[in-house]
N, C-alpha and C positions, 0 to 999 in steps of 0.2 A: 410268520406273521408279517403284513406287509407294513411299511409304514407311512407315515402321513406325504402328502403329497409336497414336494419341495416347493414348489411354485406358492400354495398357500402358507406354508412357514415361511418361509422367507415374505410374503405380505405381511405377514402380523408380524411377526422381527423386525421389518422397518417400520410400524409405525409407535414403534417403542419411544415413551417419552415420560419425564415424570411432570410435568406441565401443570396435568390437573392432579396426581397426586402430589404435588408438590403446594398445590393451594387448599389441599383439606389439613397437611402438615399443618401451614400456616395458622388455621383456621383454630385448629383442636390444640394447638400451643397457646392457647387462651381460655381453655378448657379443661376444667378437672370433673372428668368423665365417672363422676361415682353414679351409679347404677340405682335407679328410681330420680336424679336430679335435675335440674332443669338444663343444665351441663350437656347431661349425657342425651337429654332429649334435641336440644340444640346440635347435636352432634347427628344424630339419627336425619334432624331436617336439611342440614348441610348434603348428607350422605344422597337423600331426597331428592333434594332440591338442583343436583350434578345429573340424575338417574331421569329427573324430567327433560333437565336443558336438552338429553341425548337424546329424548326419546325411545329411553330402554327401559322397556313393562316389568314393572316391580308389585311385590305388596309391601305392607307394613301392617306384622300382629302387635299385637299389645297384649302380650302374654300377662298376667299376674302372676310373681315369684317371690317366693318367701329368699329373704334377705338378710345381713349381718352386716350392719355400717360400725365399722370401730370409728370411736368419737373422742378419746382419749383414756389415758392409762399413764401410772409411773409407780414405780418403787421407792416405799419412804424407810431410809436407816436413822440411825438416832441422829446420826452426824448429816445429813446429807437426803437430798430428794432427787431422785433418778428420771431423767425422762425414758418414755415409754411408748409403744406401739400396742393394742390389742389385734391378737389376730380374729377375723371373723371368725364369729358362733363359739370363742369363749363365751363364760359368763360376768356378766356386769354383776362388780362389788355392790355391797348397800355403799352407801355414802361415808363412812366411817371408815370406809376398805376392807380387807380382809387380812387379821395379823393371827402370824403363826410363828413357829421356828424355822428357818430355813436351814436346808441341808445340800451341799454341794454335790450334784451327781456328777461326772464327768462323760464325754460324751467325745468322739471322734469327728473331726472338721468331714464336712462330705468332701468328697475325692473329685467327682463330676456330674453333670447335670443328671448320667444317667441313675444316681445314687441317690438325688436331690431328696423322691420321697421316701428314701430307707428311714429307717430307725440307727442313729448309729451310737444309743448308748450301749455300755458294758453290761454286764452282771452289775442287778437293782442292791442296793442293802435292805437288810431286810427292818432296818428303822424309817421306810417315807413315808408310812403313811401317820397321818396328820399332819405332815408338814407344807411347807413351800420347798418344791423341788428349786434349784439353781443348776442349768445345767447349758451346756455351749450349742449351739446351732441354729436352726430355725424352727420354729412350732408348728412343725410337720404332724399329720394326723396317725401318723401309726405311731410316735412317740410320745404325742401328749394323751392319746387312748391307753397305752403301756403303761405312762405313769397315773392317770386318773386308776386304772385295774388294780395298782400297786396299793391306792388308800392317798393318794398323793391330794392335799386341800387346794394348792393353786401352784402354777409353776410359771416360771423365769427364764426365760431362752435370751443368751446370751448369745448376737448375731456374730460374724467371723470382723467386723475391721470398724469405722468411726460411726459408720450410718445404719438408719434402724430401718428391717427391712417391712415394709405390710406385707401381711400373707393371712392363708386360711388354716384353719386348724379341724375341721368337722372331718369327718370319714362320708358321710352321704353324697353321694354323687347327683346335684342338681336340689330340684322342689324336693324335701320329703316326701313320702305316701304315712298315712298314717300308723303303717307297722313300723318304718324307718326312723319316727322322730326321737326313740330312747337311745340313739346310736348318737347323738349331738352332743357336743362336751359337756358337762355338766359345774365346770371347776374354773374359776378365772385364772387368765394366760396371758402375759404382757414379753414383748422384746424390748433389749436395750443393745447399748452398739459394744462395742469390745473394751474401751477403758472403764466404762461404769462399771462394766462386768468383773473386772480385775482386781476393781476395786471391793467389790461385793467380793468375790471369792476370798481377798483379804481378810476381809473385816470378817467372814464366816469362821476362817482358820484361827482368828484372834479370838473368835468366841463370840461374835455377835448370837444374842438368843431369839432377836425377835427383828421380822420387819412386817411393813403392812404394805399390800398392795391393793391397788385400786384401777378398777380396770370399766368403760363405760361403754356401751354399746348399742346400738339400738338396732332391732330386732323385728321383722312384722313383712307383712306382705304392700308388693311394690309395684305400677305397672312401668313395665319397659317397653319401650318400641323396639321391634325388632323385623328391620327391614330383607329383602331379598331379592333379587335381580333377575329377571329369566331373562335368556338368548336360549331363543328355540332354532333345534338343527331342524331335520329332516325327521328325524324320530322322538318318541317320548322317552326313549332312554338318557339318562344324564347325567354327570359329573357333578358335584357339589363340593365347590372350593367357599371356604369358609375362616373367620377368624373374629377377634370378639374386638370390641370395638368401646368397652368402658374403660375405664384404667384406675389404677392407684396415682392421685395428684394430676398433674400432666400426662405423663404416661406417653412420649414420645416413643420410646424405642419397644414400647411393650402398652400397646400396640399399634401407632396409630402410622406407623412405617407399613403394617401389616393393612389396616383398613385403605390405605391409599394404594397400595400394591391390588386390593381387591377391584377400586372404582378402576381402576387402568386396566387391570382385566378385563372386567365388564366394559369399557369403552371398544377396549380393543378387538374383542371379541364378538361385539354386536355390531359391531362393521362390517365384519365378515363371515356375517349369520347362515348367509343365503348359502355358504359353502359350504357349512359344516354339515355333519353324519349325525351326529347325537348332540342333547342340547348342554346348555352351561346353566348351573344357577349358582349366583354368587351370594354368601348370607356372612351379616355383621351382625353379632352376637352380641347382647346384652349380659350381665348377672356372670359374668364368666369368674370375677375377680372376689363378688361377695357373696355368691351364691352357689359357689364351687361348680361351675359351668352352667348354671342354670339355664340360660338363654338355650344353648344347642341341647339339652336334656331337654327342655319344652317342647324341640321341633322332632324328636326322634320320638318323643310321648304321641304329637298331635297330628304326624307324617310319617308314623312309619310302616304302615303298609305299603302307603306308593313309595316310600325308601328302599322298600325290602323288593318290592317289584319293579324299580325302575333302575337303582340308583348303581352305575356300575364302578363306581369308585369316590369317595372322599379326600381332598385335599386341603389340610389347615395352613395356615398362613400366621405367624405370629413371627414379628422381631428383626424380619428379612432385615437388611440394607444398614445397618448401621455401620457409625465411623469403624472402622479399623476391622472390618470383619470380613476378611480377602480368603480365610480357607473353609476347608466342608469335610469337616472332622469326625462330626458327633450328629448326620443326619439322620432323621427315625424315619422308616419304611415296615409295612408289611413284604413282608418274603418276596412274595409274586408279582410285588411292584419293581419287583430289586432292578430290572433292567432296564427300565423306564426312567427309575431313577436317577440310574448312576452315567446312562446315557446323556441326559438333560445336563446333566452337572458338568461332563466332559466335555461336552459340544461348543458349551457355551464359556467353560471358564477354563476347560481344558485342564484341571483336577481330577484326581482319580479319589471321589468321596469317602469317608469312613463312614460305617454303617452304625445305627443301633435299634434297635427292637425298640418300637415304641413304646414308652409308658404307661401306666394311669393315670393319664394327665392330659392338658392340651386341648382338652374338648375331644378328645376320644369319643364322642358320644355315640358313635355307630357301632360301636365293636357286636353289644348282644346282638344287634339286626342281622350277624354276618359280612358287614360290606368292608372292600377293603380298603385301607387307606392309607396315605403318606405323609411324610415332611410334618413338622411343625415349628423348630426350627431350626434355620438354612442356614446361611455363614454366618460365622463365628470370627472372631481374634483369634489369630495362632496360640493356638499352649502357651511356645515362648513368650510372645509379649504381652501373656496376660501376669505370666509370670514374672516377668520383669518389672511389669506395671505393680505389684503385690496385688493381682485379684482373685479372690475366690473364688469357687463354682457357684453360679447364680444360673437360674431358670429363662434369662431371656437375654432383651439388651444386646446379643450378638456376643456375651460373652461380659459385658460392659459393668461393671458394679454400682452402675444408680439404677440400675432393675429394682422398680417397686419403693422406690423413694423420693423426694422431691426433685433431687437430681438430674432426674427422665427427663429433660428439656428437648429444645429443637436440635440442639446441638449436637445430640446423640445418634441422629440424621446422617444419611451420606450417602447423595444421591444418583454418583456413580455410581456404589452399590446396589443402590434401588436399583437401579436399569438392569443393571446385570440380575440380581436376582427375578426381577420381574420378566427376563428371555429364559429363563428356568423356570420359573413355573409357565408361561407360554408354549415353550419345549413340551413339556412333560402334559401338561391339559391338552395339546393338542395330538398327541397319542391316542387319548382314550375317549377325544371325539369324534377323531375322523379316521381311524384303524379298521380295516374293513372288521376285524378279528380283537375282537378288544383285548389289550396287551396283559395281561396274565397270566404268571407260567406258575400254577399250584406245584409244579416240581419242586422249585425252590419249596414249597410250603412246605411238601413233604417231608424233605431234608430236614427241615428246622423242627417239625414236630417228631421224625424219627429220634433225631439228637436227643428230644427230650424224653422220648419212652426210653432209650435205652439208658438214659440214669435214672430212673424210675427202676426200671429192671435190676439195674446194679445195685437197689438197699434192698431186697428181698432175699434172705439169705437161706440154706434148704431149710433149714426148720421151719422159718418163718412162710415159706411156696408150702407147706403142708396145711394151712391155716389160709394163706392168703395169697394169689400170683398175677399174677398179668396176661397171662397165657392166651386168654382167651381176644383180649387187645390187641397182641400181638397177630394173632391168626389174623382179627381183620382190617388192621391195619395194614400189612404185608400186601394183603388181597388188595386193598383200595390202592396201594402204593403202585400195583406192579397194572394196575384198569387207567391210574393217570398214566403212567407211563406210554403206553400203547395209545393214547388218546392223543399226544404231543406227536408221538411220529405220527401216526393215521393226518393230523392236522399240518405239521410242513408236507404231508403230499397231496391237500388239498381236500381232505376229506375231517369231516363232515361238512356238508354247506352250513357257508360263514351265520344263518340265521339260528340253526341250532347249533353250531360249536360254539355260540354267544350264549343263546339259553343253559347250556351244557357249565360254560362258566359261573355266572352269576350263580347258579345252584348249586356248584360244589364251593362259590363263595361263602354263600349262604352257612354252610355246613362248619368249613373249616376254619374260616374267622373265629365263629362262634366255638368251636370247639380248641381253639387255639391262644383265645385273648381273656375269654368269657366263661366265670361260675356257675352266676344264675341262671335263670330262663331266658327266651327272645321277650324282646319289648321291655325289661326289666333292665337296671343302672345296677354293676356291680359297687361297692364302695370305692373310694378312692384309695386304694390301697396297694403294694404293688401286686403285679401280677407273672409268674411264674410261665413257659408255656405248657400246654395242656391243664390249666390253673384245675380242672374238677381233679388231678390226680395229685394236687400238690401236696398233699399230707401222709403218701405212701410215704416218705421216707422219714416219719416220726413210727413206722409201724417197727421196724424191729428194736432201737432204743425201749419202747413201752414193752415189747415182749419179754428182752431182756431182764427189764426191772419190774416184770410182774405185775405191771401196773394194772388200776380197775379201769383205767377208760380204754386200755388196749383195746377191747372187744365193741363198745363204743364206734370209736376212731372205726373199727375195720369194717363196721358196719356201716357207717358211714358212706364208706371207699367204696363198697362192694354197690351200692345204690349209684354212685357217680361210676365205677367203671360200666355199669348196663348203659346210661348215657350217654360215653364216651363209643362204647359198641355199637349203639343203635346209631351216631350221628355215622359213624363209618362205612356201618352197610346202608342208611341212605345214601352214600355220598357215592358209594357202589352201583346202587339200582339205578340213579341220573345216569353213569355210565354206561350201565348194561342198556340203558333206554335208546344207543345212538346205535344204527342200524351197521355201522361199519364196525363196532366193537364185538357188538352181539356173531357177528362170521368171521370173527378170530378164535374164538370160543372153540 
């Protein structure tokens, strides 16, 4: 695969500057970007008002998006009133609060970001329900769904150090539909910071029998502007680099490092339009923070056919550039980006990156469409001096522990960093607009989903391949594996022409995202929840524990499987016939 021309990277490399992102910094450090506000609208016309001065063709939708503003929350003991955070899409107390018994669950600090949305309680007791769970972490959605399942009336997430973090707690990914809305919490959920909590834990073991909590929020459908940016290449094919643009408070380093890293793209990119191959659109996301990505769920609802026919790779941008964030630890990539990636990373900062399988998180919003995508976020604080500093895993911020609190100032800025991160994502975007051969290598992909059929394979025991096996995956799997294979040599000796070995891609994109990230159907938002790879087979390996134990849903469950393994088969031998469809493949045969 050839790469981009040096003569044009090295243009766009020199006109690297944070100049004008450095004055939307400014701008939005006077702005508390809560989503539906005049804040956040103020923010959108700034964003505007840059995109005109350039003369770079945008739109602005104004999507309508149902929302969740926490408004305030505390925990009342007999001795003492606790401040509080609600996470969005809890439920708002009556006035009086809500008083029960609280009962202490204990819970495991997350380890790193890429755990963030695990669930890390232990074994439930089988006394919560009717109570006020107390338990350590953040009001992550698979935990506070765990404990509503449990009977639990309202629960207490006791954050990891002094400050209390805002976050979301729903499992729905984006607007509701209306089959999705009984999936919303139904239970009020408040955070406090780590000494209240210690304190509460105290006063539990002493015997406290009762506290009330109170938790307020406001709820309802909001419009957002949500602007976009085109620099058109030569083709209608395009990149969509992206990142959300409200915040929790101020919201410096989460994300408005990320928004101004976008407008500099887009500057710098529509300078040197005439040159490019394929086009750029740059989009600032609304509802990301209280409508669990809302904003990028609206444009993958209301664009994703020309997503799914245009779009040959997604790029998120959240948290770039902050103080003290010099290494590239913990970066997320899809598989087939991996050498795009880790090139971009080297070139420019001369680090050899650590990888991590992206999330459900981030504004992932393209996964069911198939397309593939990268980064969300770039540098980080070393391990060590986060450790040194006492910080815990937090979801942004470069690593920084005022992620999602009032904290987030200007200060959290660092715009060395910026520059440098902002020649990495310029590196890496300008691969996949001007590569005659757009850079994708489904090998890697393969590797990563083989890994995962063959521990799928390893809980199927004989007894349990008498009932249930894989067999039939494997045959075409194996098959599709060994058709990409032949398709990467055939392609370093030049063959197929660069216009179908592109169509050739994007459709075994199509294919393998989706069958690699994604549940549901295409056009469909799986929950926020995490996600496994080959997520349709992820419950094979509850099949022989239920056999074992006789269980009645064993036959259930395999019923299940055996619907999602036909899926998993059909997506394989499409992704087969794309290949039989390329005339060099087809007289190897």
């Amino acid at each position: 695969m050839s790469e981009s021309p040096a003569n044009l990277a090295d243009a766009l490399l020199a006109d690297v500057s944070f100049d004008l992102g450095w004055s939307l910094l400014e701008r939005f450090a006077v702005l508390v970007r809560e989503s539906g506000s005049a804040d956040e609208r103020a923010a959108a016309h700034f964003i505007v008002s840059r995109l005109e001065a350039m003369e770079i063709p945008y739109n602005v939708y104004e999507p309508e998006l149902y929302l969740s503003i926490p408004r305030g929350a505390s925990v009342e003991l007999a001795d003492a009133s606790l401040a509080a955070k609600p996470p969005s899409f809890a439920t708002s107390t009556p006035k009086k609060g809500l008083s029960a018994q609280p009962i202490h669950v204990p819970a495991a600090q997350v380890a790193d970001t890429s755990t963030l949305f695990d669930s890390t309680l232990g074994p439930l007791p089988e006394d919560v329900a009717g109570k006020i769970v107390v338990t350590e972490g953040y009001a992550m959605p698979v935990a506070v769904a765990q404990l509503e399942a449990a009977g639990a009336v309202g629960q207490v997430y006791i954050n990891p150090g002094s400050r209390i973090h805002w976050g979301i707690c729903t499992t729905i990914w984006g607007t509701p539909g209306e089959s999705q809305r009984h999936l919303k919490p139904t239970t009020p959920v408040a955070a406090i910071n780590r000494p209240d909590g210690d304190h509460l834990i105290q006063a539990i073991e002493d015997g406290l029998d009762r506290i009330t909590l109170h938790t307020d929020l406001q709820e309802g459908w909001f419009d957002c502007p949500l602007p976009v940016a085109r620099i058109d290449g030569r083709e209608k094919d395009f990149l969509l680099a992206h990142g959300h643009y409200d915040s929790w408070d101020i919201g410096i380093g989460d994300n408005a490092v990320g928004d101004a890293t976008l407008l500099e793209l887009a500057r710098i990119f529509h300078e040197h339009r005439d040159e490019l191959r394929r086009s750029l659109r740059v989009a600032w996301w609304p509802a990301h923070s209280t409508g669990r990505y809302g904003g990028s769920a609206w444009y993958a609802d209301n664009f994703g056919l020309e997503l799914s026919r245009h779009c040959v790779a997604t790029l998120n941008i959240d948290s770039p550039g902050c103080r003290g964030a010099s290494n590239y630890d913990e970066v997320a990539w899809m598989a087939e980006a991996g050498e795009v990636c880790r090139t971009s990373i080297q070139s420019v900062a001369g680090i050899e990156p650590g990888h991590e399988r992206p999330p459900r998180a981030g504004d992932y919003s393209f996964n069911e469409l198939g397309i593939s995508s990268f980064f969300m976020l770039l540098s980080n604080i070393p391990q060590e001096e986060r450790e040194r500093l006492g910080f815990y895993a937090v979801g942004g911020c470069g690593g920084n522990i005022a992620w999602h609190t009032e904290a987030d100032r200007l200060d959290v800025a660092d715009r060395d960093n910026l520059e440098r991160d902002l020649r990495v994502y310029i590196t890496a975007i300008l691969r996949f607009l001007d590569d005659e051969i757009i850079p994708l290598d489904f090998r890697e992909t393969m590797g990563e989903l083989n890994e995962a059929l063959e521990g799928y394979e390893a809980t199927i025991t004989k007894d349990l391949g008498k009932k249930f096996n894989l067999v039939p995956v494997r045959a075409a799997f194996d098959a599709l594996a060994q058709r990409v294979e032949t398709f990467y040599e055939n392609l370093e000796e030049g063959h197929p022409e660069p216009e179908v070995a592109n169509a050739v891609l994007l459709g075994l994109s199509r294919i393998l995202v989706h069958l690699g990230y994604a549940e549901g159907p295409r056009f469909e938002h799986d929950p926020a929840t995490p996600r496994v790879p080959l997520p349709k087979l992820a419950r094979v390996p509850e099949l022989e524990p239920l056999r074992e134990e006789e269980s009645d849903r064993f036959p259930f469950i395999m019923t299940d499987l055996r619907r999602q393994v036909n899926k998993v088969i059909e997506g394989l031998e499409e992704a087969r016939r794309i290949l039989d469809g390329v005339p060099e493949l087809a007289a190897d045969e």
